[in-house]
N, C-alpha and C positions, 0 to 999 in steps of 0.2 A: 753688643753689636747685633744687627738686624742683618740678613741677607733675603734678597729678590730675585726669585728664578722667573724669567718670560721669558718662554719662547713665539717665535713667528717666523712665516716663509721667506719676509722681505730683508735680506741684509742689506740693500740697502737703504733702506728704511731706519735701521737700527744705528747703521754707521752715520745718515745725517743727519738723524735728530741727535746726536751726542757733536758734530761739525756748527751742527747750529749756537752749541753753547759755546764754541772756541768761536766763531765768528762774532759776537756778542760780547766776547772777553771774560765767558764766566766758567770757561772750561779748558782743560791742557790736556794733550797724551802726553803721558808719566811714564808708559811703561809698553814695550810691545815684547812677544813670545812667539819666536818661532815666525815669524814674519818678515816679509822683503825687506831690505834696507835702502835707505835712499841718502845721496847723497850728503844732502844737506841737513837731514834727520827729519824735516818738514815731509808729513803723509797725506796725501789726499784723498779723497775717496774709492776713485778710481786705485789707487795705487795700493789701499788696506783691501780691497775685493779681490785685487788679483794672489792674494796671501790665502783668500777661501777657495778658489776656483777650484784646484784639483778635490777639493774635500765635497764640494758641492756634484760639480758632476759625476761624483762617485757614488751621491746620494741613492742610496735600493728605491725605501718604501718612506722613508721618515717625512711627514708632513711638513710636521715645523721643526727644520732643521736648524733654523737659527739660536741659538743661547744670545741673552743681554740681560744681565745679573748686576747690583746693585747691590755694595757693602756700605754698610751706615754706620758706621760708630756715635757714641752719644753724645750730645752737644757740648758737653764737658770735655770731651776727649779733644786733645790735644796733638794729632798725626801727622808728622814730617812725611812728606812725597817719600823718601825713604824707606819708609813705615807702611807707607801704605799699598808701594811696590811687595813687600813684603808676605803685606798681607794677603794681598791678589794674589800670589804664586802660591801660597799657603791653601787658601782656600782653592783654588782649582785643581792643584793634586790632591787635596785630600776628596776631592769629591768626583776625581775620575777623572778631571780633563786638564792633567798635569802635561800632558803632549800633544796638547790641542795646539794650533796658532790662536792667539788672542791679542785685542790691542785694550789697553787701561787707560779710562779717561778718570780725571780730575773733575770735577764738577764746586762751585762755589757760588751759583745762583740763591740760597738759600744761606739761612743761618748755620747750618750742621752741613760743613764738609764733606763730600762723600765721594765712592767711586763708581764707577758704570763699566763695565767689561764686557765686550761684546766678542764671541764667540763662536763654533759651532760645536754640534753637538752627533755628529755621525765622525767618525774616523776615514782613515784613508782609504782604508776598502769600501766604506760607504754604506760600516753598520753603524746602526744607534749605539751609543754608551749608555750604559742602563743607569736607568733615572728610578727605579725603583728604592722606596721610602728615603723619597730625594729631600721632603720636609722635614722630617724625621735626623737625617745624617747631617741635614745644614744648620739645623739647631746645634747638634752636638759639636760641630765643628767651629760655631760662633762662639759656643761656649769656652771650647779650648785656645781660640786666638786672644778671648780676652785675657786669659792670663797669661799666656805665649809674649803679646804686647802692651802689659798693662792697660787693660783699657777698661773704662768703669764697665762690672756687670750690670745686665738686665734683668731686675726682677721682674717675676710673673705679672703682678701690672704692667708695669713698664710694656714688656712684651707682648700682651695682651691690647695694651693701646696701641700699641707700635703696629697691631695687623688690623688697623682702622685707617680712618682718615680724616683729619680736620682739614673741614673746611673753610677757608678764609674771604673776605667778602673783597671783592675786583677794588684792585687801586689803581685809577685809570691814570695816575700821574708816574710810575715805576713803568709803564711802557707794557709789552708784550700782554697787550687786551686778552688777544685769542685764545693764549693759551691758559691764562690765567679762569676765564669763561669755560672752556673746555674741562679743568681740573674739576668742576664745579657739575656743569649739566651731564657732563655723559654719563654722572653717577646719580647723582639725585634722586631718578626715575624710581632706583634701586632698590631704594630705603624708605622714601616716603610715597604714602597713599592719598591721590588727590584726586576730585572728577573732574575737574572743567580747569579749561584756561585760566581763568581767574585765579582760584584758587595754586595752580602752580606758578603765578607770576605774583600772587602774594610770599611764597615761600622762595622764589629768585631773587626779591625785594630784599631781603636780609642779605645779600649777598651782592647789592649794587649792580643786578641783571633782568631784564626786563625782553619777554620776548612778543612777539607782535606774528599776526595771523597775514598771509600773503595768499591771493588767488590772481590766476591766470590760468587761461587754455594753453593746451597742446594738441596737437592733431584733433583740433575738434571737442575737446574732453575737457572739461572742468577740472582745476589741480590745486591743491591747500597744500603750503607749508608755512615755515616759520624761520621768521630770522629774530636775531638776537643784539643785544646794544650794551654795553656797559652804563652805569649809572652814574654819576655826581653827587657830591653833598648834599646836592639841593634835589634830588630825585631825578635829575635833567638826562636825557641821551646825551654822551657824552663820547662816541665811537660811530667810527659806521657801522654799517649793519654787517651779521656774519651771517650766512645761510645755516641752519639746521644742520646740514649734511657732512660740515667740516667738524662735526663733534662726533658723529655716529651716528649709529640708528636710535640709539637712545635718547636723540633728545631731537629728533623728527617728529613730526604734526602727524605721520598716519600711526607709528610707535605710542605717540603719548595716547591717539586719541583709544586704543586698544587698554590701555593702557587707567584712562579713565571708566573704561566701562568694566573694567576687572576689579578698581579698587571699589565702583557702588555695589555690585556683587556682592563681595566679603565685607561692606559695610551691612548688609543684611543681616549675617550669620553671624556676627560678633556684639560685644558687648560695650564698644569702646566712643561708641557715641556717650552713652549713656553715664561713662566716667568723666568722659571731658562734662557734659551739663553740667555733672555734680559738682565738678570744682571749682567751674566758673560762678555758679549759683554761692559756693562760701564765699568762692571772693568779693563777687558784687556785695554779700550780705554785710561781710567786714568794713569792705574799702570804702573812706569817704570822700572822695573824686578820685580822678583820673589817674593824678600819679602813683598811689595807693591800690589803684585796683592792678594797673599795669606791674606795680611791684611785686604783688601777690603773686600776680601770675608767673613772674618770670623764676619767683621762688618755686613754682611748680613743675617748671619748664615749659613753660608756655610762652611762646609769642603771640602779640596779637598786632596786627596791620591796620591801621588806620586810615581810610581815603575821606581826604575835603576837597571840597571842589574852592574855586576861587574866593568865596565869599567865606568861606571856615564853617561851612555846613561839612557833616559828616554825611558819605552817601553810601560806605561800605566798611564791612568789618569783618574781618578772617583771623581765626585760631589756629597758631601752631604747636602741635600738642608733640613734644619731643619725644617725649615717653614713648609712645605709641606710633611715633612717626606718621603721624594721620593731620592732616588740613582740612579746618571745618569754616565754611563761610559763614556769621552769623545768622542767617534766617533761614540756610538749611540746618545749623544744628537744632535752633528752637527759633520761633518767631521773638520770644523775650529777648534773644541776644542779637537785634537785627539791628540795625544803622538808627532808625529812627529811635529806638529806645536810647543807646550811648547817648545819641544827640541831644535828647528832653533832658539826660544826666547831666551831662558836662557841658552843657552851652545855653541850657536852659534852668537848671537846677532841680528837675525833678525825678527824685532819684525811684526807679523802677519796685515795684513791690517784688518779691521772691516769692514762690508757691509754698506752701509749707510742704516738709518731706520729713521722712520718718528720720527719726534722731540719730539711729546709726549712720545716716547717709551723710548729713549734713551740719558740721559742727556748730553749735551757738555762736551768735554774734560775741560775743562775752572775748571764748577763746583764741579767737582769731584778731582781735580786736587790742590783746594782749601781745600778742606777736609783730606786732607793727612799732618797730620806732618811730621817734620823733620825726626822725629823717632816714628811711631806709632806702639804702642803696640798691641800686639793682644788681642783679644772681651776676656774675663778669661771665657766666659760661653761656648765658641767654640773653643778653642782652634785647631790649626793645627797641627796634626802627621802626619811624612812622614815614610814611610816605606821603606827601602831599601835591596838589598839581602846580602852587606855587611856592613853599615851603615845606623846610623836615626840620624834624625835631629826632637830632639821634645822640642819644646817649649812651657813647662809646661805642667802639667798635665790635658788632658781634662774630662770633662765630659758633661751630656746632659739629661737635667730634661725633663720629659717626662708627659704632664699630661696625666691622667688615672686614673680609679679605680686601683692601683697597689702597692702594698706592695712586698719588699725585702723579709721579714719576714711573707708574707702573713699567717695567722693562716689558719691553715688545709690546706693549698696551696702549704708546699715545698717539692722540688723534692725526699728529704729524704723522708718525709711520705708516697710520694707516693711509692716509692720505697717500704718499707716496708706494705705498704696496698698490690703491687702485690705479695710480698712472700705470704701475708693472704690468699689470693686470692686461689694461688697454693696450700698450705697445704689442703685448704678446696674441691678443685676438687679432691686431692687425697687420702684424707679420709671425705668420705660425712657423713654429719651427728654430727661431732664433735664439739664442741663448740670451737670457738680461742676467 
């Protein structure tokens, strides 16, 4: 079993984005602790805040006085509401907030069942409960419930993937665009290294999102941002637009462009241009067309993005090099690997000479040429999307685990809460003084 500690200021922020999944039919409260009771057993938002209130205004110094914690058990596991009542009481006394008020949501949005427990974290007097080696004791304690309620262990991989994030590519027919966009852009920034627009809506493209460059004035002043669309099978916008802003700062136009000018920087000092040419350069040497070389590549973990304009000219080409988390347009990593050359390859038949490089660099045609079956499938973990302005060609569905501290469902971390933390924000600068 996984556990997720976030904190944040806004409860309620924490209390609607868990309201939002029972209004949607993909969530229940299972379980409440030390909390009002209402007649009918039905809670509403209003009615779980008046259960924090004396806790809250008792608050001293605590920043983020909010808890919203997240038990996972594994997709195998098998947990009656009973069970997972259970569990929730278990886990919160063992970890100090056994006499907190808390309410337990049910969540079933997703394949693996799980709970959400939203909380505070100061006591009645309105000190902090100490969260000291708070990751440290919630390991141990995951440890102990799984045998307390038989529940399969997690091995150190397991575990270790478990504190990443796969990413899944938008299905604009399951509904809830936003948020599924949101799970996607507010981290992205994160992890991969890109310069220019292009090149980040090459690496959105695997993931059916596409984002677009917007100006207007304000008081006089010139203003860039960015909105966002989900994709289609066919590469089509297929949503309205979302503004930048509902994801974070992280996936804003003045952010990224910061952003682009840090990853050319450490593109100077590194090494990793000059790995991705190398392996591109085997595979050209190897592959004999298109589907061949794309296979090579995605055995490497490489993506590469393909743009044709209406006639099935090739007019651009970008590498996603996983390994290294870095996106190379082709005519900035080498002119050899620019649009016109794929093109004279695969449309034209004239397949590109290779430079010669010293042997340790770059394997013989021979061995590489060995490695290619008849019919080689592509890597299921990289798969290849090509984009086109009136055709795609995708073979299967990609995605791209990403390790990191990073949760989908980050507790106190999603762009809903935040969102709702800045209306808090606003009511409070324009009536000072008032308790929210």
């Amino acid at each position: 079993m996984i556990a997720k500690i976030g904190r944040g200021k806004s409860l309620f922020g924490a209390l609607s984005y868990n309201h939002q999944k029972i209004e949607k039919e993909n969530g229940q409260i299972i379980h409440t602790h030390k909390m009002m009771e209402t007649p009918d057993g039905t809670y509403s938002i209003a009615t779980l805040c008046r259960s924090f209130e004396s806790y809250l205004a008792a608050n001293r110094n605590t920043e983020k006085p909010v808890l919203h914690i997240s038990l996972n058990p594994g997709p195998k596991d098998q947990v009656s509401d009973e069970k997972f009542r259970a569990m929730a009481a278990q886990y919160m006394l063992e970890m100090g907030y056994g006499e907190q008020p808390y309410v337990v949501y049910k969540h079933t949005d997703i394949e693996r069942t799980h709970i959400h427990i939203v909380s505070v974290c100061v006591n009645e007097e309105g000190r902090k409960i100490s969260d000291k080696f708070e990751k440290r004791r919630s390991m141990a304690v995951c440890r102990n419930m799984e045998k307390t309620f038989g529940l399969l262990p997690v091995d150190n991989k397991e575990e270790k993937q478990s504190e990443g994030m796969v990413f899944h590519p938008v299905d604009y027919t399951k509904g809830n665009i936003k948020s599924q966009i949101a799970s996607i852009v507010r981290y992205l920034p994160s992890y991969y290294k890109f310069q220019t627009l292009g090149e980040y809506n090459a690496l959105l493209s695997l993931f059916n999102i596409t984002a677009e460059k917007v100006e207007g004035e304000l008081h006089g002043k010139l203003k860039h941002g960015l909105v966002y669309f989900a994709l289609n099978d066919q590469g089509e916008k297929c949503s309205n637009p979302f503004k930048a802003s509902l994801f974070g700062k992280n996936a804003g136009f003045a952010q990224l462009e910061l952003h682009f000018a840090e990853c050319k920087e450490n593109a100077k000092s590194n090494d990793t241009r000059n790995k991705v040419k190398m392996i591109i350069a085997e595979v050209m040497k190897a592959a004999r067309n298109e589907k061949e070389f794309k296979n090579l590549l995605a055995m490497q973990n490489i993506n590469i993005v393909v743009r044709r304009n209406d006639s099935g000219r090739i007019y651009g080409v970008t590498f996603i090099d996983h390994n290294s988390k870095t996106v190379w347009n082709g005519s900035r990593l080498e002119k050899e690997y620019s649009a016109n050359i794929f093109n004279n390859w695969w449309e034209n038949g004239r397949k590109p000479e290779i430079k010669n490089q010293e042997e340790n660099n770059i394997a013989s045609n021979e061995k590489w040429a060995e490695a290619i079956p008849p019919s080689l499938p592509p890597r299921d973990i990289f798969q290849f999307l090509e984009r086109s302005a009136t055709n795609t060609t995708n073979e299967g569905s990609p995605f791209i685990e990403v390790t990191g501290e990073l949760f989908p469902e980050a507790p106190g971390d999603d762009y809903q809460e935040l969102s709702f933390l800045g209306q808090m924000k606003k009511k409070k600068k324009r009536k000072p003084g008032r308790q929210t």
